[in-house]
C-alpha positions as a Python dict, from the first residue, in 0.01 Angstrom:
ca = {
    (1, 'X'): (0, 0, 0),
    (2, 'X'): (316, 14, 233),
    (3, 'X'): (611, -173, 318),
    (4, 'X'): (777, -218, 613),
    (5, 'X'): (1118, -390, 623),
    (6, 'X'): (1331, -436, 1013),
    (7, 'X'): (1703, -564, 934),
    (8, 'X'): (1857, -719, 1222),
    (9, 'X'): (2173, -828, 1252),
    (10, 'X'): (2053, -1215, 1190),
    (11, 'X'): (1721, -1210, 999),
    (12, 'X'): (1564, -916, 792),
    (13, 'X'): (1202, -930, 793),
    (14, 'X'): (923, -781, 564),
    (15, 'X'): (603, -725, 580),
    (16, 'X'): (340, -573, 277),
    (17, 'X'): (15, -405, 413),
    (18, 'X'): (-273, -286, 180),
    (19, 'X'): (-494, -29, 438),
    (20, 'X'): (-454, -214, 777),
    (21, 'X'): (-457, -612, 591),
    (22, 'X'): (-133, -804, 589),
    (23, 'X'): (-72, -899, 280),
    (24, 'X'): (225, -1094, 290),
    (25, 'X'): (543, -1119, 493),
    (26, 'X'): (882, -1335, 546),
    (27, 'X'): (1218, -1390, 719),
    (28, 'X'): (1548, -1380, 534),
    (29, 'X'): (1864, -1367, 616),
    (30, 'X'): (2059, -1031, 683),
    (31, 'X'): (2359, -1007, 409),
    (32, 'X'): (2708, -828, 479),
    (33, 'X'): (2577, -576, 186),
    (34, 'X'): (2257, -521, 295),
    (35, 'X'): (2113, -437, -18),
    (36, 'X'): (2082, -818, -174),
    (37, 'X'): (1897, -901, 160),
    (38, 'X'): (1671, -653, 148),
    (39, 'X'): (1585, -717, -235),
    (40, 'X'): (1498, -1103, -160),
    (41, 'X'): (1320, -967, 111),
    (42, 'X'): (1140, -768, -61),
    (43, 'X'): (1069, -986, -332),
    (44, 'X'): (935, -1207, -156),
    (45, 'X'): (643, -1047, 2),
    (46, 'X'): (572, -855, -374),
    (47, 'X'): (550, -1200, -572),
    (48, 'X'): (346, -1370, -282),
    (49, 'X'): (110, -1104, -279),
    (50, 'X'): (117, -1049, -672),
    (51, 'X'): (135, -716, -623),
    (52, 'X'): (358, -459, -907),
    (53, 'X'): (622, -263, -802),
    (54, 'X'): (462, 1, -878),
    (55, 'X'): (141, -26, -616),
    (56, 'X'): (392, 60, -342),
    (57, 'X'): (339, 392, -207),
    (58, 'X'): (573, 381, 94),
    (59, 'X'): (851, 187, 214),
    (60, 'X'): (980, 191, 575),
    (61, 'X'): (1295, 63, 722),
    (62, 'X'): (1456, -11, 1081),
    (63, 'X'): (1805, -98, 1098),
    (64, 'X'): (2039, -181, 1346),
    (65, 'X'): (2319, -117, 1160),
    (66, 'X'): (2419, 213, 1330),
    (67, 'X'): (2348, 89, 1667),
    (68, 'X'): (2598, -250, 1587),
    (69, 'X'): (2894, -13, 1416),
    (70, 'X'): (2935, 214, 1713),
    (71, 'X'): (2928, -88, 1950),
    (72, 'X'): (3188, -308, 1741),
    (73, 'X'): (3363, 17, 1667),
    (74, 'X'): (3360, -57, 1344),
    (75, 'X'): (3300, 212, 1057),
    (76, 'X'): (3334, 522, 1277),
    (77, 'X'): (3514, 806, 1155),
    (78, 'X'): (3740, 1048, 1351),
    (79, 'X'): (3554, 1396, 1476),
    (80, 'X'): (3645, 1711, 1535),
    (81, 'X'): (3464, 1845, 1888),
    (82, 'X'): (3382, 2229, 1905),
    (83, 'X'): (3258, 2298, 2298),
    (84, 'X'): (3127, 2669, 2335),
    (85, 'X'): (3121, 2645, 2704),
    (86, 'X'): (3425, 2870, 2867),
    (87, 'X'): (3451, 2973, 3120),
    (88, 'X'): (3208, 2688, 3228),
    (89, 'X'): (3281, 2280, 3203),
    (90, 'X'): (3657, 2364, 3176),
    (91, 'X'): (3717, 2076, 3479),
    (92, 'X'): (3528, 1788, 3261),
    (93, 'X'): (3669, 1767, 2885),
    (94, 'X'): (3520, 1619, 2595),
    (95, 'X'): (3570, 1205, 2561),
    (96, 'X'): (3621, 1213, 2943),
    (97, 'X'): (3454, 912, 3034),
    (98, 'X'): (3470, 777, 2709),
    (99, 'X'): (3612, 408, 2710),
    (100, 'X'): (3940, 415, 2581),
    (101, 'X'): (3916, 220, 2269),
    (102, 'X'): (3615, 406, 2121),
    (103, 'X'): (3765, 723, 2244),
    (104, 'X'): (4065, 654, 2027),
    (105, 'X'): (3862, 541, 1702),
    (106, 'X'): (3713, 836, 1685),
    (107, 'X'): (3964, 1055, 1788),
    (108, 'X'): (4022, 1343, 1991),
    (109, 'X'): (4059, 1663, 1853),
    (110, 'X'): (3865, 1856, 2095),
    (111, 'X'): (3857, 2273, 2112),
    (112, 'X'): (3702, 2447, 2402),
    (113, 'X'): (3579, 2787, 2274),
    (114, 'X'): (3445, 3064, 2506),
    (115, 'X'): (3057, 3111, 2486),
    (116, 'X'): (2726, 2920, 2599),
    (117, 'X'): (2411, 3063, 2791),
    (118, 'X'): (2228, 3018, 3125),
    (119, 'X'): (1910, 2749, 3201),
    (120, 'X'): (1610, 3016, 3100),
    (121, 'X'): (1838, 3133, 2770),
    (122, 'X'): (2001, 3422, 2847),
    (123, 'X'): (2398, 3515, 2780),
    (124, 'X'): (2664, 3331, 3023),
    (125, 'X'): (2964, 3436, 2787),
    (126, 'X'): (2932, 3582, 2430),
    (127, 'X'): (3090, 3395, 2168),
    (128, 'X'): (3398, 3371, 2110),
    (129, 'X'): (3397, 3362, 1682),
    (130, 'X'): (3746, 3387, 1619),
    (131, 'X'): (3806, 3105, 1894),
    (132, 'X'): (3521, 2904, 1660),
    (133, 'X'): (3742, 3035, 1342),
    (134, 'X'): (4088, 2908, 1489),
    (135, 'X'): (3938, 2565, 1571),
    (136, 'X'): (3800, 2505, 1209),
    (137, 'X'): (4070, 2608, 1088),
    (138, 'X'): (4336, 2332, 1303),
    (139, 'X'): (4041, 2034, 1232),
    (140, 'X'): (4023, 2156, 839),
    (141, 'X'): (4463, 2092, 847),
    (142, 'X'): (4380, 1740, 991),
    (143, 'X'): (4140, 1642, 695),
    (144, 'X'): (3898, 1588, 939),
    (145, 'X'): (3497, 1566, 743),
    (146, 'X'): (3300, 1602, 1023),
    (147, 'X'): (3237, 1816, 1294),
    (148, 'X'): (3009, 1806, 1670),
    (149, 'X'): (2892, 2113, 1834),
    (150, 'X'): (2817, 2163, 2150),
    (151, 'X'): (2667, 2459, 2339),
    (152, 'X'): (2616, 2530, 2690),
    (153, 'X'): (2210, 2513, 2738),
    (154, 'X'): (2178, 2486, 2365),
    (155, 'X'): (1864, 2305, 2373),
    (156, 'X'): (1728, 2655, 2512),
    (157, 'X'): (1879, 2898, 2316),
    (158, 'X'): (2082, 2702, 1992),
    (159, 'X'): (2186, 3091, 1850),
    (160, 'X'): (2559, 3010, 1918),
    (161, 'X'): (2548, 2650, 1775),
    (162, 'X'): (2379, 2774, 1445),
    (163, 'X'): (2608, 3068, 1432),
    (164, 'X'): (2876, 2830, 1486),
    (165, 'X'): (2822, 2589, 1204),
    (166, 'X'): (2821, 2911, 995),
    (167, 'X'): (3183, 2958, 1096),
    (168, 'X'): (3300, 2599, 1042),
    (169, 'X'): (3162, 2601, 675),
    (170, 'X'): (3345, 2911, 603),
    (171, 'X'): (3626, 2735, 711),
    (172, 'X'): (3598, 2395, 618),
    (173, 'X'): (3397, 2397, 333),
    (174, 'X'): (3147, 2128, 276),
    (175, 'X'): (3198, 1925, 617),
    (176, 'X'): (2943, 1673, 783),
    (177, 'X'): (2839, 1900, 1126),
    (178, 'X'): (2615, 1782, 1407),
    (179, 'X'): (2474, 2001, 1626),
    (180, 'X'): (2369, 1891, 1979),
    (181, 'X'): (2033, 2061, 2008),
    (182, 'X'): (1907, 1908, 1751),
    (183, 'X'): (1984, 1553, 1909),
    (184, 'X'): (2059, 1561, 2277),
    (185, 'X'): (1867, 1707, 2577),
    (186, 'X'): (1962, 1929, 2873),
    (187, 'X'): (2268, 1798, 3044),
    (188, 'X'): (2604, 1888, 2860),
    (189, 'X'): (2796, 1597, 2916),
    (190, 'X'): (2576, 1329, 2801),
    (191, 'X'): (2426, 1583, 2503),
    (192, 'X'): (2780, 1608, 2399),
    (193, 'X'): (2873, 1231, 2400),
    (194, 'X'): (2550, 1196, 2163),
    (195, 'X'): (2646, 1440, 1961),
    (196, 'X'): (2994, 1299, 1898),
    (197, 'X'): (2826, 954, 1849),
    (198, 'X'): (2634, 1080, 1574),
    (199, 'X'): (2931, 1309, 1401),
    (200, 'X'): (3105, 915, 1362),
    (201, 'X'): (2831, 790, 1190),
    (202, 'X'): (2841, 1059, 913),
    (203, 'X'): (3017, 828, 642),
    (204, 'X'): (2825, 518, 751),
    (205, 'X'): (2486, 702, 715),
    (206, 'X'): (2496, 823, 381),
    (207, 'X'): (2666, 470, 272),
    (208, 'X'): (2356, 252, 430),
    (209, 'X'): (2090, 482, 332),
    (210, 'X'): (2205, 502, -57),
    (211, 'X'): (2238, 67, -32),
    (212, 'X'): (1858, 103, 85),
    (213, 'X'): (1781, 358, -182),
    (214, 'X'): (1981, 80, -468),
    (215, 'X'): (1790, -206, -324),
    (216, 'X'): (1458, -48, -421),
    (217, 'X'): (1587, 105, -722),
    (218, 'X'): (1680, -225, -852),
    (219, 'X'): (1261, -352, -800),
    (220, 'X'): (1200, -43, -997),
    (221, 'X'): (972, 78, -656),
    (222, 'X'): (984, 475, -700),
    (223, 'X'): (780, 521, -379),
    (224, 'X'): (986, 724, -117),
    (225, 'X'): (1076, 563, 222),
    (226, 'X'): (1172, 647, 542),
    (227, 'X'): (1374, 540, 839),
    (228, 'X'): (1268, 427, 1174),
    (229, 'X'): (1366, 596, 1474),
    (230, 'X'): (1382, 481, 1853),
    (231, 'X'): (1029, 713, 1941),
    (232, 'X'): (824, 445, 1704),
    (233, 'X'): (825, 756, 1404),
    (234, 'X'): (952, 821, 1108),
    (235, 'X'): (1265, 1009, 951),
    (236, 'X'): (1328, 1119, 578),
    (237, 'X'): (1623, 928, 387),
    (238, 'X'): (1804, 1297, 400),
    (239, 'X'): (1756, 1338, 750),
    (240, 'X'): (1863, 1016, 851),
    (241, 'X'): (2155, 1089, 695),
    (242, 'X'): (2228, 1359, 944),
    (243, 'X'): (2109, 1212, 1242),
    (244, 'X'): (2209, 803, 1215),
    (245, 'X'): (2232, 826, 1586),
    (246, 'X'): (1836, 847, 1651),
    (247, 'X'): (1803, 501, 1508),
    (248, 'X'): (1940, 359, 1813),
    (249, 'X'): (1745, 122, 1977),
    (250, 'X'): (1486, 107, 1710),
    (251, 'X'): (1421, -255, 1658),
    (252, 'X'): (1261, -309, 2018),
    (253, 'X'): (1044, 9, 1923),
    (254, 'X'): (923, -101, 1602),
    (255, 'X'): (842, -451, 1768),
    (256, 'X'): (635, -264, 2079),
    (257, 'X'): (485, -66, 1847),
    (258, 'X'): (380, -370, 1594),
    (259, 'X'): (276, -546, 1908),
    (260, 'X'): (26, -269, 2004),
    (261, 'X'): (-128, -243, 1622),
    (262, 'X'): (-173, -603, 1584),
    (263, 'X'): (-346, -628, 1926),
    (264, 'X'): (-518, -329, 1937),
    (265, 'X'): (-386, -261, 2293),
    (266, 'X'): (-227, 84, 2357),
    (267, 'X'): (-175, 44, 2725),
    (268, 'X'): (32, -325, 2808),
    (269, 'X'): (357, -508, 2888),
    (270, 'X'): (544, -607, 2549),
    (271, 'X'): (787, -941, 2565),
    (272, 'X'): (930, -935, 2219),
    (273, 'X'): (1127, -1303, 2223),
    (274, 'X'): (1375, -1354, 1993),
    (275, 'X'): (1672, -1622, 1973),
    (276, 'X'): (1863, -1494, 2233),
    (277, 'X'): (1712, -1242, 2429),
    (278, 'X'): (1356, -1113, 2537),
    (279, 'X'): (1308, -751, 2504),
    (280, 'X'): (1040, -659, 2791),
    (281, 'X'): (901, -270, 2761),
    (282, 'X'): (643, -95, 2850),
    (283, 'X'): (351, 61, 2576),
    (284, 'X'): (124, 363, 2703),
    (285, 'X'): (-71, 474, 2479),
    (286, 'X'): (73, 288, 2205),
    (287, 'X'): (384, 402, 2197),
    (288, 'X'): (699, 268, 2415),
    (289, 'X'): (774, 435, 2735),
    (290, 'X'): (1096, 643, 2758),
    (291, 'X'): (1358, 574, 2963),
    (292, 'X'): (1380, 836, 3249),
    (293, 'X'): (1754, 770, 3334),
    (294, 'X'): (2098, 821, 3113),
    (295, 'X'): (2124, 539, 2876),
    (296, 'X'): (2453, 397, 2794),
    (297, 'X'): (2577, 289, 2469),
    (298, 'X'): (2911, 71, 2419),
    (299, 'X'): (3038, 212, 2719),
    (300, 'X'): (2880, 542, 2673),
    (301, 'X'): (2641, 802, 2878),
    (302, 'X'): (2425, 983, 2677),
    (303, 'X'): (2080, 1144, 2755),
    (304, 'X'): (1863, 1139, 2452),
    (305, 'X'): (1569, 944, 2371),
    (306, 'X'): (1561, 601, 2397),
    (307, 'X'): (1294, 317, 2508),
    (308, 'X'): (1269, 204, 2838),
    (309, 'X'): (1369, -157, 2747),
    (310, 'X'): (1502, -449, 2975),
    (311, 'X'): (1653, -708, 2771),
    (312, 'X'): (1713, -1088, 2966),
    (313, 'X'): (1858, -1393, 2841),
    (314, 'X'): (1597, -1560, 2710),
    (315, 'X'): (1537, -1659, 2365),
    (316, 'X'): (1420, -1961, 2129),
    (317, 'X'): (1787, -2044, 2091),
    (318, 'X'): (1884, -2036, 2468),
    (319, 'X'): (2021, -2329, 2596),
    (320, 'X'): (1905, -2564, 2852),
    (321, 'X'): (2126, -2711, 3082),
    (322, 'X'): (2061, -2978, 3368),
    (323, 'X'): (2260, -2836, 3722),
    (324, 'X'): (2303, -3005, 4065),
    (325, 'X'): (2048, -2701, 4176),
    (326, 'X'): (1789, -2783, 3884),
    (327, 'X'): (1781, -2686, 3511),
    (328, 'X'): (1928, -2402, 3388),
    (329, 'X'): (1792, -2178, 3096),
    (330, 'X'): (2028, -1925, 2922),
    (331, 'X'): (2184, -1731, 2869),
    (332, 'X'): (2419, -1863, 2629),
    (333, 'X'): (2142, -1949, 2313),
    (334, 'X'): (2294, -2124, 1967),
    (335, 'X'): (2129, -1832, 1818),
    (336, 'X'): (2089, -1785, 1420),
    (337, 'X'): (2207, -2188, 1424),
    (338, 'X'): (1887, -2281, 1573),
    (339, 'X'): (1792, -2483, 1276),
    (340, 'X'): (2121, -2679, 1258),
    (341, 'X'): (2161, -2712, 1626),
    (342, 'X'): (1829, -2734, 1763),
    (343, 'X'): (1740, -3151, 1882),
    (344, 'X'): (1384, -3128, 1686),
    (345, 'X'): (1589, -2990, 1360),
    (346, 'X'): (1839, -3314, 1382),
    (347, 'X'): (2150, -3133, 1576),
    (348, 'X'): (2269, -3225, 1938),
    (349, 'X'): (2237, -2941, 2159),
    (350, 'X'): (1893, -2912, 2440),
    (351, 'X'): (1743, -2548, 2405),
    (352, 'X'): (1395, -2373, 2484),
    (353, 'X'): (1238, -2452, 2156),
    (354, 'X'): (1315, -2790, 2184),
    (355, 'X'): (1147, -2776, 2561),
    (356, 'X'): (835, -2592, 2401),
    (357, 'X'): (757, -2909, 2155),
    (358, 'X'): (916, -3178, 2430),
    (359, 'X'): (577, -3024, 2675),
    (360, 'X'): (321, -3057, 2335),
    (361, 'X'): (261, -2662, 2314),
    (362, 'X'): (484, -2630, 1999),
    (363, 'X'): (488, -2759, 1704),
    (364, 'X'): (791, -2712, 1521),
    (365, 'X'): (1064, -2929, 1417),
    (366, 'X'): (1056, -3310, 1456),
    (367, 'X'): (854, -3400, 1780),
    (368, 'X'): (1000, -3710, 1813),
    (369, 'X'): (1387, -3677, 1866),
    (370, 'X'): (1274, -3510, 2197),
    (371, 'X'): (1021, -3767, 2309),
    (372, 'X'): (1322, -3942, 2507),
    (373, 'X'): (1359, -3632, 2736),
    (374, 'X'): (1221, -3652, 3111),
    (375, 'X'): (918, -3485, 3230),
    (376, 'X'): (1093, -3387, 3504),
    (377, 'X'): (1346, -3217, 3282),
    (378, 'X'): (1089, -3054, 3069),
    (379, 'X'): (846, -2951, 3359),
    (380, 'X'): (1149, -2759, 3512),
    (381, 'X'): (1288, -2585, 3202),
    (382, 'X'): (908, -2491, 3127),
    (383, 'X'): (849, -2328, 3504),
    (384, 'X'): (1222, -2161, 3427),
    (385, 'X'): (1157, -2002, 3103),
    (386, 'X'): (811, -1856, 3244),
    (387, 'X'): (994, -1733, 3527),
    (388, 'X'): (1238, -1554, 3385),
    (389, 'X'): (960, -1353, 3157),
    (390, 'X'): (761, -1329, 3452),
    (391, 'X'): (1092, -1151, 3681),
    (392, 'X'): (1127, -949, 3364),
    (393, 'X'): (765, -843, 3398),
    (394, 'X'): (770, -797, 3746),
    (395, 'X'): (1076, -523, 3686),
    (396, 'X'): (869, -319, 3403),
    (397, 'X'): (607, -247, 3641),
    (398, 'X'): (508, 71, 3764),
    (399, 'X'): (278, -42, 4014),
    (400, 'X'): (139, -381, 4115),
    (401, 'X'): (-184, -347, 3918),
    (402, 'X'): (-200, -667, 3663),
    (403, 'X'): (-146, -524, 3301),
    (404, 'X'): (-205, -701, 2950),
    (405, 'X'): (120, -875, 2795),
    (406, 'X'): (175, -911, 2453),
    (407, 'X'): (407, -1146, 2313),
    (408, 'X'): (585, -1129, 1978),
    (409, 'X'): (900, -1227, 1828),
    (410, 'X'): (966, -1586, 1680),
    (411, 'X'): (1000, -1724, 2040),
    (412, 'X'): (673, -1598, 2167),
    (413, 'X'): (596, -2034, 2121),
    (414, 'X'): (794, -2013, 2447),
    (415, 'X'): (503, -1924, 2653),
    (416, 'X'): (259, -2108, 2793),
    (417, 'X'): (90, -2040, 3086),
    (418, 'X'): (-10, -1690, 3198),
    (419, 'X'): (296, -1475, 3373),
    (420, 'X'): (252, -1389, 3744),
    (421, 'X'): (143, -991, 3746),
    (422, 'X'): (-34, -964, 3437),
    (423, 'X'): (-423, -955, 3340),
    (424, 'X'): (-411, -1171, 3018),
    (425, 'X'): (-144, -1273, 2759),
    (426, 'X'): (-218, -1211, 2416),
    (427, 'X'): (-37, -1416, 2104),
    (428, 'X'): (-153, -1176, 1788),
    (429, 'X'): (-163, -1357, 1392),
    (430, 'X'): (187, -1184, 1269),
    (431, 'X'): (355, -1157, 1599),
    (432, 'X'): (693, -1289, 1449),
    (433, 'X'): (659, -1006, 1222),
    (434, 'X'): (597, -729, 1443),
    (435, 'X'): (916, -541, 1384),
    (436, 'X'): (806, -479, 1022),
    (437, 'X'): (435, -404, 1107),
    (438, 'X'): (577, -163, 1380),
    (439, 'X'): (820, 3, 1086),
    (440, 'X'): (538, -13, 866),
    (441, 'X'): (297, 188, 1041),
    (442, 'X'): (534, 471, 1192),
    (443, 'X'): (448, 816, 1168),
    (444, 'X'): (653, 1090, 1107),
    (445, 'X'): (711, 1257, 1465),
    (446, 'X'): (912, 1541, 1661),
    (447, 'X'): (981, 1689, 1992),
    (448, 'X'): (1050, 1994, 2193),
    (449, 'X'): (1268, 2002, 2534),
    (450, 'X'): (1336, 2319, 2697),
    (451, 'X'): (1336, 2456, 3024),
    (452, 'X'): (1046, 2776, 3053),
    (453, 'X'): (981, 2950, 3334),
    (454, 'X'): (626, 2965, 3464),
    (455, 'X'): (601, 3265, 3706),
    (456, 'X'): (710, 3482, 3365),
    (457, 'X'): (460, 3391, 3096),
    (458, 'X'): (258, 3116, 3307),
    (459, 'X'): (205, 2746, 3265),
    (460, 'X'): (-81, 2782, 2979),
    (461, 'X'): (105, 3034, 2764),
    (462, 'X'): (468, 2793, 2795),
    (463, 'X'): (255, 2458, 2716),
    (464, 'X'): (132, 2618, 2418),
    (465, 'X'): (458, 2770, 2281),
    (466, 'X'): (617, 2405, 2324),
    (467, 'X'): (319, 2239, 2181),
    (468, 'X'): (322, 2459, 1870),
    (469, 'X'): (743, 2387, 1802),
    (470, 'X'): (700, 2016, 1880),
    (471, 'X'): (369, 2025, 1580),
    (472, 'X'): (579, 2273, 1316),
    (473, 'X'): (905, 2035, 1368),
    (474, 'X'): (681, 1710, 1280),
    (475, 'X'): (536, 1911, 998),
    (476, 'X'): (950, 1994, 874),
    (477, 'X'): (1019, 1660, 929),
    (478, 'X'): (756, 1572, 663),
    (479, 'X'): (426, 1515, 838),
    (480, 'X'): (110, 1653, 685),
    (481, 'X'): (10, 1930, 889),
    (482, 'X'): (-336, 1855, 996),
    (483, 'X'): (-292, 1514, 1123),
    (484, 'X'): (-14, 1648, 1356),
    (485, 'X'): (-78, 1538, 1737),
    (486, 'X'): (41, 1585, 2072),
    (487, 'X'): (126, 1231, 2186),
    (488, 'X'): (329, 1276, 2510),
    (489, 'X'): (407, 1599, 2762),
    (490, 'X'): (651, 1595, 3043),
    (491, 'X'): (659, 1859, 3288),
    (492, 'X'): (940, 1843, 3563),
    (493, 'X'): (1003, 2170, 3835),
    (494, 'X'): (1364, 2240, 3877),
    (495, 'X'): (1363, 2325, 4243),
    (496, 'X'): (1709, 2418, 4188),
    (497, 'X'): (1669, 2692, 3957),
    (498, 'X'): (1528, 2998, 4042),
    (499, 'X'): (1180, 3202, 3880),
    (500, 'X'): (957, 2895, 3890),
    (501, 'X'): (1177, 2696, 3632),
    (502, 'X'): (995, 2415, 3474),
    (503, 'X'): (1171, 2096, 3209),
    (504, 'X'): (882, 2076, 2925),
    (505, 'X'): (890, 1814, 2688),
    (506, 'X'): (650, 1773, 2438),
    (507, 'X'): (653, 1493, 2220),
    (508, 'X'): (416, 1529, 1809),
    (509, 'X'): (360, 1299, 1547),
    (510, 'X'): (127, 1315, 1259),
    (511, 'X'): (39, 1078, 909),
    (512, 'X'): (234, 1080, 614),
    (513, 'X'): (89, 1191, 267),
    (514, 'X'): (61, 924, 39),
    (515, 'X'): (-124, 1174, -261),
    (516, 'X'): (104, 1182, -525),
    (517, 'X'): (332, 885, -417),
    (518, 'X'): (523, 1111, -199),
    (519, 'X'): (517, 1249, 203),
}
């Protein structure tokens, strides 16, 4: 038996699974503590179910609370940046395109250090250690606790990162230290900004993991849990504590991922509709496609993973608006004060849910304080909301081949008809729930990116090297060795490096081990 718990920033859903049966679930509201909403959550789904405590083998969580605190700039501590990149990248400092506001909160105590190596690993510049030394030593007078590290073509050849850390712990003692090949991908500049991101989160981390670890203390549920990250796997508490920054983007994960285990569709469109806006991705083969392109967050470029997600202004809360040119849906939505504002719920202002029972296909609310609206009205706002899902759809695409849809999320009522480019639409039981399912049935994963060239060991003997790291870092992570699979492989020729260079990525992810109530 498993749980799997999403908190948003409005609701904070849970769901209890026994094998692949849904045992109970339920929607509370997200608390400024996050522990107390967690525990009603929580108990909630244990008392419906009757089950003890002490059945639960697993618990796993998604959280946007990382994601929301380095968008608000709230919580974010200042960081001390080592670059080991000289002579290189001396034109384009640290924090460069760094909004100013963020770039201030978390600070800019930036040291450029001689060092880094070329795009197949070998030497550009040897280290400069005393450089390293100097640096730790001017962040350590600041008082500064934590530290990013970033090497030129470190996610080849991380030697001079790991060496490094060393250095800054001599220095600095016990100090919070990211390190960008374990986080970012080729491309210095963006690896960098991800790096910092996650050296700002250190504090933060260790504060909302230990609320998560209190709130199941306090059910007396000794089961270990995990975190969700943005691939649709699993981290350890510890490890999340080092990497906060991989949570990003999460919550539309979990939901794509819930969406393709309640359906039983690997290969589909996912509209997860929520009260204000519609989170369209893409699944292949059951997990959600990765965006291809730099991803920016708060006003930030950085380059690694996150789900290819389009997000539009469409949700059970939007409101709906008559114009001179027609009705108008979105994207303003009354949001988490759906039930006080909503017309069926007794309040005054016209949205999308209230459209859904107005045309007879929902029924939610009191039907008749919207049996005075027009058919006009309602027949427009109903061909508006599908489409804006269907425009969304139409943008997700890869090709013009009709694909399944699934839709989940409280406002998947919203939908009626079937959406222009797809094959079918499919409603599964639990859809508002998905989130948690998708949490709850994460596996612990890990990847490899590195460029290899192929005219010096060959395409066979690369693909194998990168297969093997990408299986033994799922397995550190805390999957169980023999279930450990090769989900995803990227291969991309860089025609503008010489000796047949080749991008691999190669993406693992295996069970966890329930024996013994631990992974």
């Amino acid at each position: 038996m498993r749980i799997g718990v999403d908190v948003g920033g409005t609701n904070t859903d849970a769901v209890l699974l026994d094998g692949e049966k849904v045992l109970s679930w339920c929607k509370k509201s997200t608390t400024p503590d996050v522990e107390s909403g967690i525990v009603a959550a929580l108990t909630h789904v244990l008392d419906e179910a009757a089950i003890a405590p002490g059945k639960i083998q697993c618990v796993m969580i998604g959280t946007t609370h990382f994601t929301n605190a380095f968008v608000e700039r709230r919580h974010l501590l200042p960081v001390g940046v080592i670059r080991i990149a000289l002579p290189a990248a001396r034109a384009l400092p640290p924090l460069m395109d760094w909004p100013a506001d963020i770039a201030e909160a978390v600070g800019e105590h930036v040291h450029l250090v001689r060092g880094g190596y070329q795009y197949d690993g070998r030497i550009n510049a040897e280290l400069d250690e005393e450089g390293v030394r100097t640096a730790a030593r001017a962040l350590s007078a600041r008082g500064l606790r934590t530290v990013a590290i970033t090497g030129l073509f470190s996610s080849v050849n991380s030697d001079m990162e790991n060496r490094a850390a060393e250095i800054v712990r001599e220095e600095m003692g016990e100090v919070s230290i990211s390190l960008s090949h374990t986080i970012g991908r080729i491309g210095i500049l963006e690896r960098e900004n991800a790096t910092i991101m996650n050296a700002s989160l250190a504090d933060l981390a260790v504060s909302v993991v230990r609320s998560f670890g209190k709130a199941l203390k306090q059910l007396d549920i000794s089961a270990p849990f995990y975190i969700s990250q943005n691939d649709g796997t699993l981290m350890s508490a510890e490890f999340v504590e080092r990497y906060p920054v991989l949570t990003f983007a999460s919550g539309p994960t979990n939901s794509m991922r819930g969406a393709a285990y309640l359906s039983g569709v690997k290969d589909a469109l996912v509209a997860d509709i929520g009260g204000t806006t519609t989170d369209i991705g893409m699944l292949v083969n059951g997990y959600p496609r990765e965006s291809s392109v730099t991803v920016d967050i708060g006003g930030v470029r950085t380059n690694f993973r996150m789900p290819d997600v389009l997000a539009v202004g469409l949700g059970g809360g939007s409101l709906v608006l008559e114009t001179d040119g027609g009705v108008s849906v979105g994207p303003k939505s009354v949001g988490y004060r759906l039930l006080q504002d909503g017309r069926v719920f007794g309040g005054g202002t016209l949205t999308t849910t209230d459209v859904a029972v107005a045309a007879g296909y929902a029924d939610i609310g009191d039907k008749a304080k919207v049996a005075s609206l027009g058919t006009d009205l309602v027949s427009a706002a109903v061909a508006k909301i599908h489409a804006i899902v269907a425009e969304g759809v139409d943008r997700m695409k890869t090709s013009g081949k009709p694909v399944p849809l699934i839709l989940v999320g409280g406002g998947a009522v919203l939908i009626r008809d079937e959406i222009a480019g797809t094959s079918q639409t499919i409603v599964p039981d639990h859809a508002g729930v998905a989130n948690a399912i998708g949490a709850a049935i994460a596996q612990i994963g890990a990847e490899t990116d590195k460029v290899v060239s192929y005219e010096e060991i060959g395409r066979d003997a690369a693909l194998k090297l990168a297969k093997e790291e990408a299986m033994a870092k799922a397995v550190e992570a805390g999957a169980v060795a023999g279930s450990v699979e090769i989900i995803d492989i990227e291969e991309v020729p860089l025609a503008y490096v010489p000796g047949g260079a080749v991008r691999v990525r190669v993406k693992a992810a295996g069970r966890l081990d329930f024996t013994n109530g631990a992974a």
